[in-house]
DRENTORKOL-3810 file (N, C-alpha, C; in nm, 4 decimals):
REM DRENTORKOL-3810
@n.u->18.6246; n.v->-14.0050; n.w->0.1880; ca.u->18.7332; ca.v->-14.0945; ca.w->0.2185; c.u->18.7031; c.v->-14.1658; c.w->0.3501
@n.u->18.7338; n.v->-14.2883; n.w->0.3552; ca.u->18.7456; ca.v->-14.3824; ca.w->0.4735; c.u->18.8391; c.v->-14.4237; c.w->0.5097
@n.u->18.8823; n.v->-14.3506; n.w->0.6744; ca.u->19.0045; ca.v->-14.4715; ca.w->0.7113; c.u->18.9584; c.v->-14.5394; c.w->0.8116
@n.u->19.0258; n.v->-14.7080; n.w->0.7848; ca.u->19.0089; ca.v->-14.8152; ca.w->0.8054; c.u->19.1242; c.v->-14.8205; c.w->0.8872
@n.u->19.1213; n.v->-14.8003; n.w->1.0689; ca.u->19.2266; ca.v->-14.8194; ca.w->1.1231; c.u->19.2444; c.v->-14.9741; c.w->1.2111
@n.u->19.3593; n.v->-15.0681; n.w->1.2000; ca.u->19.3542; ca.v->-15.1926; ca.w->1.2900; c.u->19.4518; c.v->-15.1616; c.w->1.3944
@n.u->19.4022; n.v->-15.1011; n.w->1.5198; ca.u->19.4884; ca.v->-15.1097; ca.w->1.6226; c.u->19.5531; c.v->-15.2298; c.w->1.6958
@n.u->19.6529; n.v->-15.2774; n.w->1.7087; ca.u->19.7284; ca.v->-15.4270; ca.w->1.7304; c.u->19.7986; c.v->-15.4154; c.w->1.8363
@n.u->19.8179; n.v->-15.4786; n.w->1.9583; ca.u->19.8766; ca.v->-15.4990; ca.w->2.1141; c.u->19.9790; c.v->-15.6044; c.w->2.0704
@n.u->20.0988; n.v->-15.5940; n.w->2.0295; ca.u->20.1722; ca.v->-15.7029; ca.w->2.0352; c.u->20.2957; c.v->-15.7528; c.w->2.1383
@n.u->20.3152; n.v->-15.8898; n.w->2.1800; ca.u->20.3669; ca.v->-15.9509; ca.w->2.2840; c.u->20.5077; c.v->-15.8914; c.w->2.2435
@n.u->20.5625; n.v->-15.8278; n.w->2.3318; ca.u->20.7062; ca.v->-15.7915; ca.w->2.2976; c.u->20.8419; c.v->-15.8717; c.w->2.2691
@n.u->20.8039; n.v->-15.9953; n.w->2.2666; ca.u->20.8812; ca.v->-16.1215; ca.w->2.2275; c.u->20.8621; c.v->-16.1149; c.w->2.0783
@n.u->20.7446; n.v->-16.0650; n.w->2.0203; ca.u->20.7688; ca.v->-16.0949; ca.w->1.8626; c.u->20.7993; c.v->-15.9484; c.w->1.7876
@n.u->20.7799; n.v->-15.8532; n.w->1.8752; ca.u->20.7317; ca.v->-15.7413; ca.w->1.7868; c.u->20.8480; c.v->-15.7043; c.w->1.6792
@n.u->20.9528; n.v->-15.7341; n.w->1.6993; ca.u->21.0419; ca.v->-15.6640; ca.w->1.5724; c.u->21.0034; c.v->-15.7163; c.w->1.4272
@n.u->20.9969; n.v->-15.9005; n.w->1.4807; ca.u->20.9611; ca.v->-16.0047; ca.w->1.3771; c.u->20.8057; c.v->-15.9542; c.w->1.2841
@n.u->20.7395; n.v->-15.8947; n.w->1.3784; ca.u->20.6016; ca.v->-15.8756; ca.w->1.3413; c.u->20.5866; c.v->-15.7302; c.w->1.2990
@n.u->20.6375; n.v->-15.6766; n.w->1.3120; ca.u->20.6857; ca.v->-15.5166; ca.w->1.2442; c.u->20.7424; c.v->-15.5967; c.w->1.0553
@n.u->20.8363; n.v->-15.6462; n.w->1.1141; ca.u->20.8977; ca.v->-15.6757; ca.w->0.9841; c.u->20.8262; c.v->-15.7579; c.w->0.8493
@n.u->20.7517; n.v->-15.8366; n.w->0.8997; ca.u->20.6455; ca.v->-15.8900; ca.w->0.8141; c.u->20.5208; c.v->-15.7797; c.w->0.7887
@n.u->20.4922; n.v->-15.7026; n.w->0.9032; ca.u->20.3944; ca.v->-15.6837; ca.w->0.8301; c.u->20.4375; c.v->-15.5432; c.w->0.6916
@n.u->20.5561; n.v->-15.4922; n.w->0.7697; ca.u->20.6403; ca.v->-15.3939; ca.w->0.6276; c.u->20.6738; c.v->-15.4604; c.w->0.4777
@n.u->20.7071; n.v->-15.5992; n.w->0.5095; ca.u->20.7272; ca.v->-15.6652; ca.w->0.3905; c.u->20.6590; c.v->-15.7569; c.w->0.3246
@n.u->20.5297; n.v->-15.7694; n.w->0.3848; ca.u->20.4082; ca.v->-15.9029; ca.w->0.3213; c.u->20.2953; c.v->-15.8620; c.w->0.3583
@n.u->20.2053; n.v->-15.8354; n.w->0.5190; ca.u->20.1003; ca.v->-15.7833; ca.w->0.5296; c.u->20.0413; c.v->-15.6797; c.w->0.4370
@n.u->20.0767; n.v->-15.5634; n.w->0.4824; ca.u->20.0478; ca.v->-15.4354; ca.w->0.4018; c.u->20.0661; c.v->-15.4272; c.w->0.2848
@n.u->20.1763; n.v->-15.4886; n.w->0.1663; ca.u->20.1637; ca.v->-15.4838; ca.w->0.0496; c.u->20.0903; c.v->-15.5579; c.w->0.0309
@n.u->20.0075; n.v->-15.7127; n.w->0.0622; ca.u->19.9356; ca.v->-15.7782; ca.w->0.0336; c.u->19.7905; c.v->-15.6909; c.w->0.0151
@n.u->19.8094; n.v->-15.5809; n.w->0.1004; ca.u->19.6462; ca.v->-15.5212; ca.w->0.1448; c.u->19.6312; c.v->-15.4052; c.w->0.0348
@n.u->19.7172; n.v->-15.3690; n.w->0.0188; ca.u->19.7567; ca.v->-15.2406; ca.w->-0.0809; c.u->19.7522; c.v->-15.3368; c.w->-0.2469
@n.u->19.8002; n.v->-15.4103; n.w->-0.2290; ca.u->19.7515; ca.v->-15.5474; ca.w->-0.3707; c.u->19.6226; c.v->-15.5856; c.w->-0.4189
@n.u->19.5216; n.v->-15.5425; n.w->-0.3292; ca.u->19.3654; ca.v->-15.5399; ca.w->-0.3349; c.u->19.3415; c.v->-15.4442; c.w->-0.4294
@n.u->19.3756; n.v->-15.3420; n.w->-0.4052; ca.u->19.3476; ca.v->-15.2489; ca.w->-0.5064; c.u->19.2473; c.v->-15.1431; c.w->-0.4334
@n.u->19.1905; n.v->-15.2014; n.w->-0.2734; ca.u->19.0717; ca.v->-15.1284; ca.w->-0.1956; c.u->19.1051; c.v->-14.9856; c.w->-0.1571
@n.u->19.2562; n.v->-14.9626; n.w->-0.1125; ca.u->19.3112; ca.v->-14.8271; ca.w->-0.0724; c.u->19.4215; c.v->-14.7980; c.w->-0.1014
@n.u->19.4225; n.v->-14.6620; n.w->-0.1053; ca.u->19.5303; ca.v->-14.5514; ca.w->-0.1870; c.u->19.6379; c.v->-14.5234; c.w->-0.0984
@n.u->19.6399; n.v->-14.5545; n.w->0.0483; ca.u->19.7553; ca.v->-14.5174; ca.w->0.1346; c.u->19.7338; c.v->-14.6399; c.w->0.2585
@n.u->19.8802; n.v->-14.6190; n.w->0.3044; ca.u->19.8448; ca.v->-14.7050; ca.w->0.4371; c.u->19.9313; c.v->-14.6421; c.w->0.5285
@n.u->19.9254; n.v->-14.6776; n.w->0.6198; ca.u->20.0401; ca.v->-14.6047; ca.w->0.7507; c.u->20.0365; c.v->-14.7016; c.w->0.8569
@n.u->20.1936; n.v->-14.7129; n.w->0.9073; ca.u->20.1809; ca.v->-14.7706; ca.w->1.0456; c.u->20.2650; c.v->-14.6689; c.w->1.1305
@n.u->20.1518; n.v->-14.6878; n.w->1.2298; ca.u->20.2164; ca.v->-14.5995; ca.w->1.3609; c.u->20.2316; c.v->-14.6679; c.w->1.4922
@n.u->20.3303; n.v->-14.6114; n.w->1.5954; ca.u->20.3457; ca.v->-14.6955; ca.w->1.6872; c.u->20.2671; c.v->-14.6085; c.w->1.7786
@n.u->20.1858; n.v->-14.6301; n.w->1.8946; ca.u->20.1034; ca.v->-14.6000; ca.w->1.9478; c.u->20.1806; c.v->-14.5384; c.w->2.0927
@n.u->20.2166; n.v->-14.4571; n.w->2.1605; ca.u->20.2859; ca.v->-14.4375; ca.w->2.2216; c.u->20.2197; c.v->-14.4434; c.w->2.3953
@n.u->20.2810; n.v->-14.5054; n.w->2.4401; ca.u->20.1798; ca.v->-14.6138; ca.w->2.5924; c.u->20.3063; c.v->-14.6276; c.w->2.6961
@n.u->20.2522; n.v->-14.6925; n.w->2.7839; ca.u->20.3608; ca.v->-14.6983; ca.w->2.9033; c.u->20.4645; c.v->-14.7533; c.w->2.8683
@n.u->20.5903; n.v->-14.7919; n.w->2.9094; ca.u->20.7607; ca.v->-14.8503; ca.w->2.8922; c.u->20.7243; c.v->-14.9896; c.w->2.8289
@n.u->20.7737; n.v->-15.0486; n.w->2.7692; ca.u->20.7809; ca.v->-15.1617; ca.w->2.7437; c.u->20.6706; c.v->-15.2100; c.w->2.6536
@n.u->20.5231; n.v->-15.1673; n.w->2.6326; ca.u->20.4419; ca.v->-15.2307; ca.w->2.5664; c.u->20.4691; c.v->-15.1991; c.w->2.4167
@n.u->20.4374; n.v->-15.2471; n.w->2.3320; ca.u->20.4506; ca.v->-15.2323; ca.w->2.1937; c.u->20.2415; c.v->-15.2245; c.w->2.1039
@n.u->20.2270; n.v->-15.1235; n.w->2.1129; ca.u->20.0903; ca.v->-15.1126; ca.w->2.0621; c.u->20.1171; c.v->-14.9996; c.w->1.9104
@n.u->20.0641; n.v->-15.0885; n.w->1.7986; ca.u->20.0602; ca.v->-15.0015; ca.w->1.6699; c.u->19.9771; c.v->-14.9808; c.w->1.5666
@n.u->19.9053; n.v->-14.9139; n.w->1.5150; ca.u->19.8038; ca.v->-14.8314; ca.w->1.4455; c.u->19.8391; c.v->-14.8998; c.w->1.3255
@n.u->19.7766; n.v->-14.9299; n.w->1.2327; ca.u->19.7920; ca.v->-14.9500; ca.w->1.0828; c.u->19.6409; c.v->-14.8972; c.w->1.0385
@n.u->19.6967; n.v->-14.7869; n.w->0.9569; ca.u->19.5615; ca.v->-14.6963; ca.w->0.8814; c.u->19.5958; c.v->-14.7200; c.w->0.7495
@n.u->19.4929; n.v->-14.7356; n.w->0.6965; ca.u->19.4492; ca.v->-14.7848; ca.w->0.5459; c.u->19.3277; c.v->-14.6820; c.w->0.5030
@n.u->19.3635; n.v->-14.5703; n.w->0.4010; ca.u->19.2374; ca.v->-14.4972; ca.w->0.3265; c.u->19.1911; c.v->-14.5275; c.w->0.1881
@n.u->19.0619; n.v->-14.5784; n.w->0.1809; ca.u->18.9774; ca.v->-14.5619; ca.w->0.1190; c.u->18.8928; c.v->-14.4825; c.w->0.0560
@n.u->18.8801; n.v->-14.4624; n.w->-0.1141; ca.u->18.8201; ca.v->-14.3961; ca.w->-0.1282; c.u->18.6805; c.v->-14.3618; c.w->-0.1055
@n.u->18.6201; n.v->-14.4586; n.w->-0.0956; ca.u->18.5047; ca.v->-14.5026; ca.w->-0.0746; c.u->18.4169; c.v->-14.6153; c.w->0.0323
@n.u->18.2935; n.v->-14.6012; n.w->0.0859; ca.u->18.2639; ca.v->-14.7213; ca.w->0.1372; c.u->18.2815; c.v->-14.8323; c.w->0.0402
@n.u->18.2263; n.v->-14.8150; n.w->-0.0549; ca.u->18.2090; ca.v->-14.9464; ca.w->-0.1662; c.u->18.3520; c.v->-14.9630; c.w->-0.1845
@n.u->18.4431; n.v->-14.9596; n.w->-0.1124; ca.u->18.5878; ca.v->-15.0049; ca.w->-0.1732; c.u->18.6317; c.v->-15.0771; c.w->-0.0498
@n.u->18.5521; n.v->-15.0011; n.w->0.0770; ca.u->18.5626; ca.v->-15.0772; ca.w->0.2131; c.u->18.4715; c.v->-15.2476; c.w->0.2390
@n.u->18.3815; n.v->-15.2382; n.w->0.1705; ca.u->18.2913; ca.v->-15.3367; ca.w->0.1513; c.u->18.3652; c.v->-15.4334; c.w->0.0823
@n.u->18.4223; n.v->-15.4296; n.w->-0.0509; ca.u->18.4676; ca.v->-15.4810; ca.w->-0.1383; c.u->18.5761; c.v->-15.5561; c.w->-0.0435
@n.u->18.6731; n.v->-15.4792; n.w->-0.0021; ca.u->18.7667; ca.v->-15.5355; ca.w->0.0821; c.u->18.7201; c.v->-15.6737; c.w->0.1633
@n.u->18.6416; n.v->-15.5975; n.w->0.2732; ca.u->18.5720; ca.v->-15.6873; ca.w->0.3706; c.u->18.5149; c.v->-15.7719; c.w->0.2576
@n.u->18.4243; n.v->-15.8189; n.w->0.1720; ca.u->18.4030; ca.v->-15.9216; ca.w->0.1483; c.u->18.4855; c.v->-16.0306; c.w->0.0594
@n.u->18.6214; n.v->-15.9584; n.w->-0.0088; ca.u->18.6962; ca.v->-16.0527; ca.w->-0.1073; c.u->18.8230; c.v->-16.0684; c.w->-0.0099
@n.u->18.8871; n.v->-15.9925; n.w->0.1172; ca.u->18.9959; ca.v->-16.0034; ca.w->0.0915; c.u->18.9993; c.v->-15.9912; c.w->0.2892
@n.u->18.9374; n.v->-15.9393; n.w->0.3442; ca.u->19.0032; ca.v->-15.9279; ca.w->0.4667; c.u->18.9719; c.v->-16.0441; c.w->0.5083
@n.u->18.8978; n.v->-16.1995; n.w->0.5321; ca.u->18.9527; ca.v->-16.2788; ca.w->0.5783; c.u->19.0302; c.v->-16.3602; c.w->0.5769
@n.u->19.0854; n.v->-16.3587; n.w->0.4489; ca.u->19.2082; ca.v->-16.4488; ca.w->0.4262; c.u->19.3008; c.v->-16.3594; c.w->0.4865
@n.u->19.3244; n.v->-16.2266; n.w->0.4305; ca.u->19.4429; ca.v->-16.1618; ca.w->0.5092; c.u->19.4722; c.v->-16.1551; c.w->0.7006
@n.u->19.3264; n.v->-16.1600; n.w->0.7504; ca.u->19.3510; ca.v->-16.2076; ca.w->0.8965; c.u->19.3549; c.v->-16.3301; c.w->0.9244
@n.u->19.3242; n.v->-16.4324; n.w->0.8523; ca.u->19.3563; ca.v->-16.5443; ca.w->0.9055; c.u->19.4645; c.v->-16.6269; c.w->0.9159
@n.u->19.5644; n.v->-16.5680; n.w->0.7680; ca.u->19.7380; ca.v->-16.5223; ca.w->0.8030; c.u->19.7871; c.v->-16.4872; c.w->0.8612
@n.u->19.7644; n.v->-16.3498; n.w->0.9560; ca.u->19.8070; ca.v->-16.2523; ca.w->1.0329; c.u->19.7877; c.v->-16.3690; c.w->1.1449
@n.u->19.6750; n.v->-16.4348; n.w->1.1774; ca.u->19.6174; ca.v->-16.5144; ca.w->1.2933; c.u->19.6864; c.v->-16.6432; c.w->1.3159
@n.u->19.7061; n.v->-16.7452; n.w->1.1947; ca.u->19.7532; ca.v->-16.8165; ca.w->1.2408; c.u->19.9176; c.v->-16.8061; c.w->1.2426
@n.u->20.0208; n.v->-16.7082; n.w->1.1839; ca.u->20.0913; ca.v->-16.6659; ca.w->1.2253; c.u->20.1586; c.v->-16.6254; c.w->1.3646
@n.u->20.0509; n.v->-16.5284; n.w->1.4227; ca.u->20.1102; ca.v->-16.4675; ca.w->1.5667; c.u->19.9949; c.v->-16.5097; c.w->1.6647
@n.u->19.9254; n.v->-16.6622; n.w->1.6591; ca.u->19.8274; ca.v->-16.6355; ca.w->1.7236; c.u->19.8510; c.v->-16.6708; c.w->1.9146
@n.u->19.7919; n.v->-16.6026; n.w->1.9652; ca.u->19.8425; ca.v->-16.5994; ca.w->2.0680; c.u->19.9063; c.v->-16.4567; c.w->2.1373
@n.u->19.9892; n.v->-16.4185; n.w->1.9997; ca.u->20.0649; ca.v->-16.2821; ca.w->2.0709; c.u->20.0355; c.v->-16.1070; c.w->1.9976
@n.u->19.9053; n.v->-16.1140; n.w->1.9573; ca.u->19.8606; ca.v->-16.0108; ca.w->1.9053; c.u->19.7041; c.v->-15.9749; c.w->1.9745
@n.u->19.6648; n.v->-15.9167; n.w->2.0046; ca.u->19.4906; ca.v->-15.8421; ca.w->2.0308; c.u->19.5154; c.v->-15.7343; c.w->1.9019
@n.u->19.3573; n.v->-15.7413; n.w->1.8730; ca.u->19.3707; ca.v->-15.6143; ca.w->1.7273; c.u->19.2371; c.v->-15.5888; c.w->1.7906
@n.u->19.1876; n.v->-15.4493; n.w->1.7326; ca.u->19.0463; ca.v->-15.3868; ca.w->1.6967; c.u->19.0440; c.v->-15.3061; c.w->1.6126
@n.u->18.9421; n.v->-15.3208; n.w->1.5345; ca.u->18.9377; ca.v->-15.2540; ca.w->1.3920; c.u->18.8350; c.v->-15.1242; c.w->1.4211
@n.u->18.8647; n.v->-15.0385; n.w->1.3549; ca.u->18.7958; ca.v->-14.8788; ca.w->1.3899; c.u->18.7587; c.v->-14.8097; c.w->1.2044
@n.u->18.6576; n.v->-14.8222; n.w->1.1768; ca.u->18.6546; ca.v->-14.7225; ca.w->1.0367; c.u->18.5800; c.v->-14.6069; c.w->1.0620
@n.u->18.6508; n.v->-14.4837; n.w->1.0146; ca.u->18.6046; ca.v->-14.3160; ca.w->1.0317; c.u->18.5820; c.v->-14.2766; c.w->0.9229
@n.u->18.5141; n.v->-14.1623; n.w->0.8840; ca.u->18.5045; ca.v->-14.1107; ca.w->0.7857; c.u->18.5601; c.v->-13.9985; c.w->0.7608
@n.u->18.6420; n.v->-13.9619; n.w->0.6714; ca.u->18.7524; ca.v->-13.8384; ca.w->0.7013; c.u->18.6380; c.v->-13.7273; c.w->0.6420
@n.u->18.6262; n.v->-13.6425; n.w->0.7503; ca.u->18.5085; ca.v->-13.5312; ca.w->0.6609; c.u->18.6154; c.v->-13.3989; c.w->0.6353
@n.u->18.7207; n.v->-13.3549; n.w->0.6532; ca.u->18.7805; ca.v->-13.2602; ca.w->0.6136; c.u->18.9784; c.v->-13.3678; c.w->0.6638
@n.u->19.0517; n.v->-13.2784; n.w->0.5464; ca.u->19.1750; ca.v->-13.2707; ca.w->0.5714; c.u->19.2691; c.v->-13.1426; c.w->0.6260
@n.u->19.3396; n.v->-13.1131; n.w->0.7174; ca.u->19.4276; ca.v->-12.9685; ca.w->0.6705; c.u->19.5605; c.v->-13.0258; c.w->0.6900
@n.u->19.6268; n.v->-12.9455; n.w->0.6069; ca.u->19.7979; ca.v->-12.9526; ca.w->0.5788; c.u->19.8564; c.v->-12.8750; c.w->0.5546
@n.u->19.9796; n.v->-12.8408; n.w->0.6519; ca.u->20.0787; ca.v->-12.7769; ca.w->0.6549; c.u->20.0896; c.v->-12.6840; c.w->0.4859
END
């Protein structure tokens, strides 16, 4: 399994707006690919006032991460981009999950 995490810095002038899109259009758009089986957003927990949040996406596979990256993640950032551009920094992080444990 691969997770595909996009960590995002957003300007606290948009963030509710930008929470809310990406719950109701981003992420189902990405999950519409068909590339991964789960997604998660987390809020990143940082000094007073900043708004920084995690969106993890797992993959079963590299070849499903590839697939992504070549049919579908630049249109989906270049939405995200010309949308909030200006009031977002992102960096993208992919791990390879080598074990799970659960409760």
């Amino acid at each position: 399994m691969i997770l595909y995490n996009v960590t995002v810095s957003i300007d606290p002038s948009i963030h509710e707006n930008w929470l809310t899109w990406m719950r109701t259009k981003h992420v189902p758009d990405v999950m519409a690919t068909g590339c991964f089986i789960e997604a998660r957003i987390s809020r990143v927990h940082e000094e007073e006032g900043g708004f920084t949040f995690a969106m993890s996406y797992v993959a079963t596979s590299q070849d499903k991460i590839d697939a992504y990256q070549k049919n579908h993640a630049a249109a989906l950032q270049s939405e995200h981009n010309e949308k909030y551009a200006g009031k977002v920094a992102a960096f993208r992080t992919m791990l390879t999950i080598l074990e799970e444990f659960k409760a």
